[in-house]
LUMFIVEX-750568 format. One record per residue (C-alpha): residue in one letter; x, y, z. Coordinates in steps of 0.1 Angstrom, whole numbers, plus 5000, padded with zeros to 4 digits. Last residue first. Layout:
<recs>
aXYZ/...
</recs>
This chain:
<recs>
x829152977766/x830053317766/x826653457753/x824653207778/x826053517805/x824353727789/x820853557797/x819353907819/x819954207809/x822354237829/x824753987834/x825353747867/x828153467859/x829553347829/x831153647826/x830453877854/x828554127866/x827654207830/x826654637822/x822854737809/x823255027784/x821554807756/x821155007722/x824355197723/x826055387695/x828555287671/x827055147636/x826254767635/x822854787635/x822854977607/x823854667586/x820254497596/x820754197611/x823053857605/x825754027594/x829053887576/x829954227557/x829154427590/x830854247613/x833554197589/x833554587585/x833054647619/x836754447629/x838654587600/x837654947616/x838654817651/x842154697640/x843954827672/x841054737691/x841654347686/x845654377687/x845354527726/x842854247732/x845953977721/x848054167742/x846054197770/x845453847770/x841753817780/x839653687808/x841353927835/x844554107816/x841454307802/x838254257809/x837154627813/x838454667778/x836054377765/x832954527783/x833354907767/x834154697736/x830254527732/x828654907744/x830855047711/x829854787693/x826254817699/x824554467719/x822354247703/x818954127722/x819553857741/x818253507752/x817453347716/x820653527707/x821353857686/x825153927681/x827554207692/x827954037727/x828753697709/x830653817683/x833054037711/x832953737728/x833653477700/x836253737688/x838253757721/x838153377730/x839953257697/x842753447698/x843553307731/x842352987724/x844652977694/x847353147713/x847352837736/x846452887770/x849752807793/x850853197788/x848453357810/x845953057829/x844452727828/x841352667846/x840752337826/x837152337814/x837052597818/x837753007831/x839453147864/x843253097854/x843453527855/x843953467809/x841153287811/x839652997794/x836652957773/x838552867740/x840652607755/x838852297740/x837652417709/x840552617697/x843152327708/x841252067688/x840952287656/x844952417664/x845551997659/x842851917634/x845452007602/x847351687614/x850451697595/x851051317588/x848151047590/x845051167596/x842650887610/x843250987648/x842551337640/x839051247641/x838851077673/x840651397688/x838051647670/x834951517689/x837151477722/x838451837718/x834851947712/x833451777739/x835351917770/x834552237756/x831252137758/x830952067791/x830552397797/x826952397791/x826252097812/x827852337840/x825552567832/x822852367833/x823352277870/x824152607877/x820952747863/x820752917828/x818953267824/x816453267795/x815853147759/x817052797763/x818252697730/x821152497746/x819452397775/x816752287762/x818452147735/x820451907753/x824451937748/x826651717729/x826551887696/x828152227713/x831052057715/x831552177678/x832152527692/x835252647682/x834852427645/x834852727629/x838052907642/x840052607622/x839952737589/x841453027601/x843552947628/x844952727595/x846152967572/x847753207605/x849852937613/x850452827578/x851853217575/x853553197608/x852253347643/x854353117661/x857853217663/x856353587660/x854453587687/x854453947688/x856054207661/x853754427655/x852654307621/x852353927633/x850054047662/x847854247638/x848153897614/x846653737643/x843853957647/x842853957614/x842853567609/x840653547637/x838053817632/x837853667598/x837153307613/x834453447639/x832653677613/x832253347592/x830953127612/x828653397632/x827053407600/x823653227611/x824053177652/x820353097652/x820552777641/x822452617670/x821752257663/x821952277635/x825052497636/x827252207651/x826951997625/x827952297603/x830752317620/x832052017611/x831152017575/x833252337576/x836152167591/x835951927563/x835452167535/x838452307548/x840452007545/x839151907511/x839352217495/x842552267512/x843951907494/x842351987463/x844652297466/x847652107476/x846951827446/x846452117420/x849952237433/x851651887433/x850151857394/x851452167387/x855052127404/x854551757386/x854251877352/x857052177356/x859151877367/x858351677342/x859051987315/x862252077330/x863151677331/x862051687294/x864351997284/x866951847302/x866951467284/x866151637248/x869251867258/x871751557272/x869451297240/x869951567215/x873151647220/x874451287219/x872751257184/x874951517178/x878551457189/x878351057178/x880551147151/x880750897123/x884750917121/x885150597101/x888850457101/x887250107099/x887749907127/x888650207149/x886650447140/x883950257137/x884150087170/x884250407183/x881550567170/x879150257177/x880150257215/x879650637220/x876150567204/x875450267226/x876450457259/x874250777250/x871350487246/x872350387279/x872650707294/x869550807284/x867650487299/x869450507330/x868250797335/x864750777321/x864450457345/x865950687378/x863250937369/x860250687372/x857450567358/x859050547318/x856650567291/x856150907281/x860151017292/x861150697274/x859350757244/x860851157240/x864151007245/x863650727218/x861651007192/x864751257197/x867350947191/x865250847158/x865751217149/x869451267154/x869850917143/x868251027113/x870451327105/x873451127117/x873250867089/x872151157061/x875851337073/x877550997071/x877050947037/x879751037021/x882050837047/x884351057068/x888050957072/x890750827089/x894050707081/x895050357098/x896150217067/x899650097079/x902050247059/x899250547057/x899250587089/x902750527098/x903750807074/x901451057087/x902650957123/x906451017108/x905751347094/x904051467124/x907051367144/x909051657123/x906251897133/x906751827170/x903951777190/x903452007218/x900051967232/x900451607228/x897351317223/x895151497204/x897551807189/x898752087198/x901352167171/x905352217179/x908052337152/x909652617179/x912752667161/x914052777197/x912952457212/x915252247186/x912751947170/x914651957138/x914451757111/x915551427089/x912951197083/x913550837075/x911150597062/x912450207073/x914049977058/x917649997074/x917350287100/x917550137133/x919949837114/x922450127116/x923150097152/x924450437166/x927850567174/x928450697136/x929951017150/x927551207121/x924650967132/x924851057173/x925051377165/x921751377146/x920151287177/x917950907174/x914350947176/x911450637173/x908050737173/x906450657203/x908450947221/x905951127206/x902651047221/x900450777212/x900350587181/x898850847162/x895750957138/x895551247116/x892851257096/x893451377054/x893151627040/x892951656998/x890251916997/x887651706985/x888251487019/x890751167024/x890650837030/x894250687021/x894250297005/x897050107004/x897949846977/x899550056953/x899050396968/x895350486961/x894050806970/x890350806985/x887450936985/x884750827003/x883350467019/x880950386996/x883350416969/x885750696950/x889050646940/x891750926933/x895050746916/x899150726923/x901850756902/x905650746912/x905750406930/x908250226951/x907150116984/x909650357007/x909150626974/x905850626971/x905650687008/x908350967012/x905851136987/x902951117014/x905051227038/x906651527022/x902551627008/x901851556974/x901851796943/x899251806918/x900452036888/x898752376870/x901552576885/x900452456921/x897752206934/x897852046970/x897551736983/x898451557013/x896551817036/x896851717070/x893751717090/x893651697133/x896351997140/x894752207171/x894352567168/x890952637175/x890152717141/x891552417132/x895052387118/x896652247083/x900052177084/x902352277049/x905352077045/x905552017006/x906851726987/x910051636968/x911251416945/x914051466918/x916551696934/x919751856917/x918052176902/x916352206936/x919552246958/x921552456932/x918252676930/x917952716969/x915152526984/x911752556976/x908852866989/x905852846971/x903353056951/x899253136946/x898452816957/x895452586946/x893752446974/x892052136961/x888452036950/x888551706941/x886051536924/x887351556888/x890551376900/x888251086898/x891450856887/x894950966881/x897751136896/x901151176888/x902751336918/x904751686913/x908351716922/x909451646885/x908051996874/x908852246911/x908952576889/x908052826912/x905453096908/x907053436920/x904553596948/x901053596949/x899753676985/x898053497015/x898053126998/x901652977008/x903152676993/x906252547017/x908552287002/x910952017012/x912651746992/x912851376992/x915751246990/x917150966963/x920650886980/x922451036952/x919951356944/x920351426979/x923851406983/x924551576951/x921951866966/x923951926996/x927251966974/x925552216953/x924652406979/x928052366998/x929352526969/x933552506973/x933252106980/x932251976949/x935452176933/x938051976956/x939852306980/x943552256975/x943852636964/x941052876971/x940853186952/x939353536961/x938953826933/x938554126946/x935854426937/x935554496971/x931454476981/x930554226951/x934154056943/x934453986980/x930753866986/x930653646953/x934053506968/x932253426999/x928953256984/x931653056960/x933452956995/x930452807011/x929153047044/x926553247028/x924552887019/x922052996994/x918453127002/x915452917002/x917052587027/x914152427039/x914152117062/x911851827067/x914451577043/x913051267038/x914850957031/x913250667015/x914050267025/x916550287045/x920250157036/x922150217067/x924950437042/x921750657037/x921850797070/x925650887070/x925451057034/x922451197049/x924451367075/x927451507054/x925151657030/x923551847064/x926851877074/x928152037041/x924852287038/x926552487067/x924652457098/x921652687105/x921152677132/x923752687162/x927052497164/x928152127162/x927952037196/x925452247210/x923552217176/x923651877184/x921951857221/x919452097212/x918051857188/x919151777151/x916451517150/x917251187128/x913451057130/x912450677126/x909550547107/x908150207100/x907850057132/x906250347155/x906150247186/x902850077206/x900250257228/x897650147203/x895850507200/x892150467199/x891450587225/x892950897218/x892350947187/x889050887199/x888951217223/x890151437199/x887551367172/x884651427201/x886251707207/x886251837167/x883251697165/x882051947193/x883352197180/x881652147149/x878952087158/x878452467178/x880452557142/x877152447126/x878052147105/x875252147077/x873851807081/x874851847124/x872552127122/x870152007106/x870151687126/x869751957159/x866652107144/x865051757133/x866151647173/x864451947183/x860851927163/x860751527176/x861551587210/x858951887213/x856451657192/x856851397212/x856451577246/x853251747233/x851351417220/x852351277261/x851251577276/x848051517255/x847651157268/x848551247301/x851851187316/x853150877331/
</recs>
């Protein structure tokens, strides 16, 4: 659990983003709104009952009818001849999804125009009944007779010729006053002896996302100073029977009431598109199958019927939620269905102050669960629960009520609030972890020092020989890293813990007798051998302590330092006689600077020798007590060497400068030295 003021700090973050994020989501950043607009997607989706259509069905002049009955666009005669057909099955409204502008050049008055135009000739027909010589007026007979309803395109880009589409338009009452539709500057309607003839119609215009995917349909839009309704929206006055229609306004939005139904939609007369499923939900039947009359009429008695096109080469496909190519005459019918059934969607008025505090109440739940929680796996499961519960709520919504209450940004705040905290804990912890390392060293090294400075009471006048011996370590070894030797070995923790280690060489040392370890003269064989005893003593001393460490025992080079520093790389030193490559480097290391400190420093039984008098003895000892190439690193960093002599001195700095004070020479180590008492230097 983090500390109190963590804790203060962690709130405040979550609170400060989760109020940024509920701004965001108040004013629908297009980040939000792309993510609605997913969110959207995804429970039209779920949402979709699987089951087909039962108020609609589509006559589609496919590919498989314009094969038979030639290629778009048919003459005007067919399409009359088709609803004719489609009306015979008694439905209840027919809609026609296709635009004829410009007048059909292949009915006999378009050809005599032609002929008296370009050849000044007067063309006449015999036998030929008069309904049937303007196939334009013979289409719009049919469609006044069997009550269709009319296509038309408005378009906004330019101002063009303002169409007169009076008796077309919806009569609409209610809060109009809080709409805000698209007015448009012109429209494009079927050919004038079409239009004349018609007495309901609606426009076809889709309404895509930025991204390109049709989720609103507008169903209404204003032209010429009128309200006019979309094709399936007018299609649905006329299945159930009413011309007028009314804007209401509740708790739950706008709205355009239908008689008993009830249409959510926005200010600018759009409304959500929902389906079924996909399009073969929506019930099809080929248009040649209704001109040869081989299909079942009771398909089409009752229900809304839309004539179209779904032809691949018109190319009238929208990506949409469930269908990446749904056709636009299919549209039509899922618009239809929705509002014959009431499933329209739509956004309550005050679901923008809902999500702006559960944007902040889902900041200040993250924010209490990271505080609280103990452990990473119960802020986990945490989030995702409360992610779970949100998802939940939005869909039930959605689909009980038609209420898109996006979950997108309260779910935002918990997957950012949830990183941003995880960064932070981690952070925390790193820290934490760090302090806990470093406490950890202190410990560790004030350990070894305590250690060692057991061992210096009893050896008192050593004073910085402590120090000098640890330095000379650590730069010896990183000389050996430099050139290249013992590399597997000579590692950075390696190198960490030679150092600390190097004091505790001579721990042992606590075992011996005083008068023999302060003796100020020569030692005699018998003593001497107590003397190196304490070796032996230092790697028991530093076993039974490593016994209590659990883990990566930080005693282990400590133990081999103490117990092998007096052996030999010839096999002749103690306690052990080991030889070359079976010392460990720490002992190697190890034995050069305590003899080098050793020679250089003042004893009870020697005067200090010069450095340069100290090295003359080293290099004689080469590949005898030392390993050449640990000796070989020693005088390669001579300067470094005198200044940590110098630095860590127990005498006079001068006495440190190269020149001899003592030009007697050691028979041996541990053996016969001159002056006399050397050989207590190497023990």
């Amino acid at each position: 659990m983090p500390a109190r003021k963590d804790s203060a700090a962690l709130a405040l973050i979550g609170i400060v983003l989760s109020l940024i994020i509920g701004l965001l989501v108040l004013f629908e950043a297009p980040a939000i709104r792309k993510l609605n607009n997913a969110l959207l997607d995804a429970l039209v989706q779920a949402t979709a009952p699987g089951e087909r259509a039962s108020d609609t069905v589509v006559i589609d002049i496919d590919d498989v009818s314009l094969s038979a009955h030639g290629q778009w666009p048919w003459p005007r005669y067919r399409i009359a001849a088709l609803i004719q057909q489609v009306a015979a099955a008694e439905p209840a409204a027919i809609a026609l999804d296709i635009l004829f502008p410009e007048s059909d050049r292949s009915s006999l008055v378009s050809i005599q125009q032609t002929f008296k135009r370009d050849f000044d000739v007067d063309v006449v027909f015999s036998g030929v009944p008069e309904g049937l010589q303007d196939n334009d007026g013979f289409l719009g007979h049919a469609m006044a007779s069997a009550g269709v309803v009319a296509a038309s395109y408005f378009y906004f880009d330019h101002v063009g010729k303002t169409q007169d589409l009076r008796g077309q338009d919806i009569a609409l009452g209610g809060r109009t006053d809080l709409l805000a539709l698209p007015v448009a500057s012109g429209a494009l309607v079927n050919a004038a002896a079409i239009t004349s003839q018609t007495r309901f119609g609606g426009f076809v215009n889709t309404k895509l996302d930025d991204d390109g995917v049709l989720r609103m349909v507008p169903l209404l839009i204003a032209h010429g100073g009128l309200i006019h309704p979309s094709l399936s929206l007018a299609a649905v006055m006329r299945s159930i029977g009413v011309a007028s229609a009314s804007v209401e306004s509740d708790s739950r939005g706008l709205a355009i009431r239908l008689g008993g139904h009830r249409v959510p939609i926005d200010k600018a007369g759009n409304a959500a598109l929902r389906f079924n499923g996909g399009p073969r939900l929506y019930d099809s039947i080929s248009a040649i199958e209704v001109l040869s009359g081989n299909f079942d009429p009771k398909r089409l008695n009752g229900k809304i019927v839309f004539i179209g096109t779904t032809a691949v080469g018109l190319n009238d496909f929208h990506p949409t939620a469930v269908d990446a190519r749904f056709p636009g005459l299919k549209v039509q019918a899922a618009v239809a269905e929705n509002i014959v059934h009431d499933r329209s969607a739509g956004i309550p008025p005050w679901a923008p102050v809902v999500l702006l505090t559960i944007c902040v109440l889902a900041g200040i739940a993250i924010s209490a669960l990271f505080v609280l929680a103990g452990s990473i796996v119960s802020i986990t499961m945490g989030s995702a629960a409360t992610m779970a519960l949100l998802l939940s709520a939005s869909v039930a919504l959605f689909a009980r009520f038609g209420f898109f209450i996006s979950a997108a940004g309260p779910l935002l705040v918990i997957v950012l609030l949830y990183v941003a905290f995880l960064a932070i804990r981690f952070a925390m912890e790193k820290k934490r972890a760090r302090i806990w390392r470093e406490q950890l060293e202190n410990a560790r090294q004030v350990t070894m020092e305590s250690m060692a400075a057991v061992a210096e009471t009893r050896d008192p006048e050593t004073g910085a020989h402590i120090k000098r011996t640890q330095n000379y370590v650590r730069a010896i070894a990183e000389r050996l890293k430099r050139t290249g030797q013992y590399a597997d070995i000579l590692t950075p923790a390696f190198i960490d813990l030679l150092y600390l280690s190097a004091p505790l060489h001579d721990i042992g040392k606590v075992g011996v007798p005083d008068h023999i370890l302060l003796k100020p003269g020569r030692l005699a064989e018998a003593e001497m051998e107590l003397m190196k005893q304490h070796a032996e003593f230092g790697r028991n001393i530093i076993a039974s302590t490593s016994m209590r460490i659990e883990g990566d025992n930080f005693l282990v080079i400590a133990g081999e330092i103490a117990a092998t520093h007096h052996e030999k790389w010839d096999g002749t030193g103690y306690p052990r006689g080991l030889a070359g490559q079976n010392i460990p480097l720490s002992g190697r290391i190890m034995a050069v600077a305590d003899v080098y400190d050793a020679l250089i420093s003042r004893r009870c039984y020697k005067k200090p020798f010069s450095h340069e008098h100290s090295t003359r003895l080293m290099r004689e000892m080469r590949g005898t007590s030392f390993d050449p190439l640990v000796l070989d690193a020693f005088f390669a960093i001579e300067v470094q060497i005198l200044a940590i002599a110098a630095q860590f001195s127990d005498e006079d700095p001068d006495a440190f400068q190269v020149g001899e004070r003592e030009s007697a020479k050691p028979q041996g180590l541990h053996g016969a030295f001159v002056p006399s008492g050397l050989a207590s230097a190497f023990s």
